[in-house]
N, C-alpha and C positions, 0 to 999 in steps of 0.2 A: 586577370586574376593571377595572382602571386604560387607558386609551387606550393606555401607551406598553408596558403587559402581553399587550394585544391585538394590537396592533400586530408586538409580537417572538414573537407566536405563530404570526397568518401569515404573517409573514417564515419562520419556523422552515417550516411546511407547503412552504413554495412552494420554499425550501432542500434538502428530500428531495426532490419531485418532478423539480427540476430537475438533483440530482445521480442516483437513477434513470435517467435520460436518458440524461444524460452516459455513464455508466458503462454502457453496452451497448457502449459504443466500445472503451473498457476490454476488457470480458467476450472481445471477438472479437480485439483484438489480445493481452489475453495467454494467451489460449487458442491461439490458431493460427497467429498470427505464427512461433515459430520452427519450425514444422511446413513453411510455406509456405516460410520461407527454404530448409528442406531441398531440399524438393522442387523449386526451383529450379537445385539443383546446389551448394549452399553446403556448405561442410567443416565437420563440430562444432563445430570453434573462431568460425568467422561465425556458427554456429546458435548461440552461446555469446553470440554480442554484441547478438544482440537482446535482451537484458538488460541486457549493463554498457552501451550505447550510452548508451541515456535516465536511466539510472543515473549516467553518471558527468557529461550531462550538469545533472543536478539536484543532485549534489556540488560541481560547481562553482557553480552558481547559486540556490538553496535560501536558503542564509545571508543574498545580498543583498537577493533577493525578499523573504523577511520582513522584513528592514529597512528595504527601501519602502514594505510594507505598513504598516507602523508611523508612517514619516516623514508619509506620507501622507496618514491616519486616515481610510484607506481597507481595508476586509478585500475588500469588492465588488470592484472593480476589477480587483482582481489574481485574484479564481478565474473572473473575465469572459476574463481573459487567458489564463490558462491553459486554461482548455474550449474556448475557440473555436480555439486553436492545434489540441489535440487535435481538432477537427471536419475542419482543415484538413489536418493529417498524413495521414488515414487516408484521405481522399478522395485523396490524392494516390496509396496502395498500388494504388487501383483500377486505375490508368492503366502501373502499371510493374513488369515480367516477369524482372527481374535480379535478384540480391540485392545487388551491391556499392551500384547508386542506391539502391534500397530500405533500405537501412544508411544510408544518407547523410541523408534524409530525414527518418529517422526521429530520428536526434541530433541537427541541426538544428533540427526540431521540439520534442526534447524542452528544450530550450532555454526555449524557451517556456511549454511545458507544465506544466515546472517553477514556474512564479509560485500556481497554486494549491493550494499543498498546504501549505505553511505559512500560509498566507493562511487555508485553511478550518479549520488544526488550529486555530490562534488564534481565530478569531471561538469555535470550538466551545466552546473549551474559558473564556470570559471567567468565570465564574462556576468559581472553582477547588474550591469546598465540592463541588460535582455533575457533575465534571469527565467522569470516568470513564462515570458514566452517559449524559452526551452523547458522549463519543467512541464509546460502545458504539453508540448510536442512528445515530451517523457509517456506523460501519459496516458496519450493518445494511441502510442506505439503498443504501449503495452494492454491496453484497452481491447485492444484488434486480437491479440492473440488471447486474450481470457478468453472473447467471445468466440472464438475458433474451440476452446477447449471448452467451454458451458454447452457452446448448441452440441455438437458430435460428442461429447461425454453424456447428454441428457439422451440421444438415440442410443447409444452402447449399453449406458443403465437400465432404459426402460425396455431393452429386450435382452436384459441377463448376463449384460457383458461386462461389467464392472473393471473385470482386468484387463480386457482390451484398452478401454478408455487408460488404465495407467501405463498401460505399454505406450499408446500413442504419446501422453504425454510425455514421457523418460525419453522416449529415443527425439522426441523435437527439441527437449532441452538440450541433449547432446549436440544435435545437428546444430542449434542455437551458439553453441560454445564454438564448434568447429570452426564456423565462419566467422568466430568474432574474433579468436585466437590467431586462422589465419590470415584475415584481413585489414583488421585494426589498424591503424600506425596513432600510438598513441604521441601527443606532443611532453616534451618534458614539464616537469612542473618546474614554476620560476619562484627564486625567493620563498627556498623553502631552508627554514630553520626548524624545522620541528625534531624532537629529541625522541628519545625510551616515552612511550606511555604513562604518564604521571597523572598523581589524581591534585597536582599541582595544576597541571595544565589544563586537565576540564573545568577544574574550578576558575581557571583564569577566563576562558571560553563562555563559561555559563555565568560570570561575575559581569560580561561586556554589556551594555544595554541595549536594552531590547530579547537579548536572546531570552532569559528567565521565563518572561511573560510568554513567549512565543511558547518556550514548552509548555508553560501549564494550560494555557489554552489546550492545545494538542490534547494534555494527560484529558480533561475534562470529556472533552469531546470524544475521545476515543474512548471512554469506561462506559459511557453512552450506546453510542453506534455500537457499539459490541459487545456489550449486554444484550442485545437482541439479535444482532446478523451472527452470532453464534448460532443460534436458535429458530434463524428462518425457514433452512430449509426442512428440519422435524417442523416446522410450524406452520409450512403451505404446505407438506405432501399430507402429513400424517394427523396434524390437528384438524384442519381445516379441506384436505382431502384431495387437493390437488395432484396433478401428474408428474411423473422425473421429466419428463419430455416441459411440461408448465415451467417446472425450476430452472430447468436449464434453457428453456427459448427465455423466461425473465432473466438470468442473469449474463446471457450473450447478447439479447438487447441490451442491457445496461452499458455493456462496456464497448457497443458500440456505438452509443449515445455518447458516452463518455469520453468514446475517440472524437470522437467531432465536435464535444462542447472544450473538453481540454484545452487547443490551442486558442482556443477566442479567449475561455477563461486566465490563459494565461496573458495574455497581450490584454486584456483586461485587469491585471495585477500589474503589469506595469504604465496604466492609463490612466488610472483614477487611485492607485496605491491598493497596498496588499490589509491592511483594514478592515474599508469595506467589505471587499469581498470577502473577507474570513467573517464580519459580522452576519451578512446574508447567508452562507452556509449552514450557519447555528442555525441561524432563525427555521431555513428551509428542510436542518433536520427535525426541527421540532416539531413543525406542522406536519410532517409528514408522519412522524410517529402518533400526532394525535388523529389523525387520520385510521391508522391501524386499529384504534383502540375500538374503535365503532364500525370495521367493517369488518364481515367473516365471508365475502364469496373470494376462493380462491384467485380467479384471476384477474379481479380488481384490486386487489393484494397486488401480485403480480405485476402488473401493471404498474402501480406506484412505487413497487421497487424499481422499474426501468429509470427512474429521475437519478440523473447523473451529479449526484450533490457533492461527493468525494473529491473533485475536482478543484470548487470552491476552499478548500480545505487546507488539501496538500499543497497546492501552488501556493497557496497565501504564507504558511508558516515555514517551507521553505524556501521562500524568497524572504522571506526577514532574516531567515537566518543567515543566506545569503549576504544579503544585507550588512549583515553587522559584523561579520568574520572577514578577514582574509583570507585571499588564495591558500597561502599555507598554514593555516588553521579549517580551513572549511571541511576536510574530513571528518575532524574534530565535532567543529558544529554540528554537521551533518550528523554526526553518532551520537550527540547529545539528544537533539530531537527526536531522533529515531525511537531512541532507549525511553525517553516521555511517551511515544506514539505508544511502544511495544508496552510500556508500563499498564497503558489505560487497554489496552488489548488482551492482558492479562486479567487484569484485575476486572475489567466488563462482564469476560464471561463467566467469568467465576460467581459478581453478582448476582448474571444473569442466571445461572445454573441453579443459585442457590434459591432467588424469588420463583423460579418457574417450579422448585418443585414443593417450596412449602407454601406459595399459593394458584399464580396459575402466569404462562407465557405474555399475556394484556398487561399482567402491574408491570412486568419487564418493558414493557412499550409504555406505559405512564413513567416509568423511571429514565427512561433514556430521551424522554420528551422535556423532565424540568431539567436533566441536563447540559442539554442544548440551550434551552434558553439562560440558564445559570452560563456556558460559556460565550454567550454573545453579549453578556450585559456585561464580562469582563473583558470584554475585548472593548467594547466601545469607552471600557473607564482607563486599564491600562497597556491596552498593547500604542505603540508609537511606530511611529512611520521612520524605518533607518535613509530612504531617499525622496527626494521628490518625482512626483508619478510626471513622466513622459505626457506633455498635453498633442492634444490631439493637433497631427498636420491643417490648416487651413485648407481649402479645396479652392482649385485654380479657380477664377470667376471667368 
């Protein structure tokens, strides 16, 4: 093994650990965040925008941030940016008992927060032959640490401690950054021409084929999903009656389901192509939300949330994007997507806030059911495959 193969290996080790970290900050605020907003007095519709908040501020800013990233030929910098905002946001929940500051904060923050997410998909994904497989690994890393922050934020909750749980979270994303700032060694990025941020240049980006479709799928899917996982955790504690400790053991099983289907699903995007498996994801949000619509015991709810479907998802759309970009455009791409993701993230729970309260949380789960299927039946007419899928090794006889 070559110095500079060693080298981006424990860069790669020190990369998981430090996003592990990170992502318990994750785990506790999107497990409990709109729980707590309730509980402060906040109406569906505010319980609605602890999603499109940070969503919509990553729609607006997603696209630029990758383009710094790129300008820069810098990936480091900019997920340094974003973790340590997120370090800072959450420590701030500790101190404040309102929702409307707590709202404020938190979209100001994600302002921020925003710079590393196109920053990490791009470094992930530099080698686009094995794309899939490292997004899957992405996501598996970070899978580990939600579920670090859902189970021990769902005990701190359920006996009074709310602020502990954002303490722990703040000071791991700190610790998260430490180790990733001091141990990183990022490689330089190669054949990079990218210029100032232009709305030339996204247009050139989002003109490429393949990538358009790939976003609208995303936008689809995500006005969906998040029409109602806005609204889960008011919907198993408080409609339906369930425990913080229920919320939080389903959503740290989830992602640790989600750590162990992750890398199969992604070596599975590069096996059989990123297609399929993005059409199987719709399908299997669908059934699942039709499933919601007919069950009311909490923790068979619960339970159905533990299916690791997001996996299906993410890997699939961005690995086309992947796909279809350049090295030194793929920040670009990456913040295009993003900005589709955050759109439908936005605009979901906004939906979702506004059916749950003029009629009831169920149409919210009928509405995110024909969207899923509306996004697989566009996928199967127009998303297209940017490579061919890696067929499977032969086995020695």
């Amino acid at each position: 093994m070559s110095i500079i193969e060693e080298t981006a290996r424990r860069s790669g080790q020190v990369l998981n650990v430090s996003l592990v970290l990170v992502w318990v900050a994750n785990g506790v605020l999107g497990t409990f965040l709109a729980l707590y907003v309730s509980e402060l007095g906040g109406s569906l519709l505010e319980v609605s925008l602890v999603a499109a908040l940070p969503n919509l501020a990553a729609l607006m800013t997603s696209a630029p941030w990758g383009s710094l990233s790129d300008r820069f030929d810098s990936r480091k910098l900019f997920i340094i940016i974003g973790n340590a905002s997120l370090g800072v946001t959450i420590l701030a929940f500790a101190f404040l008992r309102e929702a409307v500051p707590l709202l404020s904060i938190y979209g100001v923050g994600s302002i921020f927060i925003a710079a590393s997410v196109p920053a990490l998909s791009a470094y992930v994904t530099t080698s686009s032959s094995s794309s899939g497989r490292s997004l899957g690994t992405l996501l598996a890393v970070q899978s580990l640490g939600w579920a670090v922050g859902s189970l021990a934020g769902g005990f701190l909750y359920e006996s009074g401690r709310i602020q502990w749980a954002f303490w722990m979270g703040g000071l791991a994303s700190f610790l998260g950054c430490i180790v990733f700032g001091l141990w990183f060694k990022e490689p330089p990025l190669r054949h990079n021409n990218a210029g100032k941020p232009s709305i030339g240049g996204y247009l050139r980006v989002m003109s490429t084929r393949g990538v358009l479709p790939a976003c609208i799928v995303g936008l689809i899917l995500m006005v969906g999903v998040n029409a109602f996982s806005a609204l889960f955790s008011v919907y198993l504690v408080i409609v339906l009656t369930g425990s913080k400790v229920l919320l939080g053991e389903s959503m740290a099983l989830s992602a640790v389901l989600g750590a162990i289907v992750s890398p199969f699903v992604g070596r599975l995007n590069d096996r059989i192509g990123r297609k399929p498996v993005l059409i199987l994801g719709g399908v299997i949000y669908s059934a699942f939300f039709l499933a919601i619509v007919f069950l009311a015991n909490p923790t068979i709810v619960a339970i159905l949330w533990i299916l690791p479907v997001y996996p299906f998802v993410y890997t699939s759309l961005s690995a086309l994007i992947s796909d279809f970009t350049s090295v030194s455009e793929r920040g670009v791409g990456m913040g295009i997507l993003n900005a589709s993701l955050s759109l439908g993230r936005v605009v979901g729970p906004l939906i979702g806030g506004i059916i749950a309260t003029v009629w009831d949380i169920q149409e919210v789960a009928v509405t995110a059911m024909l969207l899923g299927l509306a996004a697989s039946l566009y996928s199967a007419f127009f998303i297209v495959e940017g490579r061919t899928p890696i067929p499977s090794s032969p086995r020695p006889s």
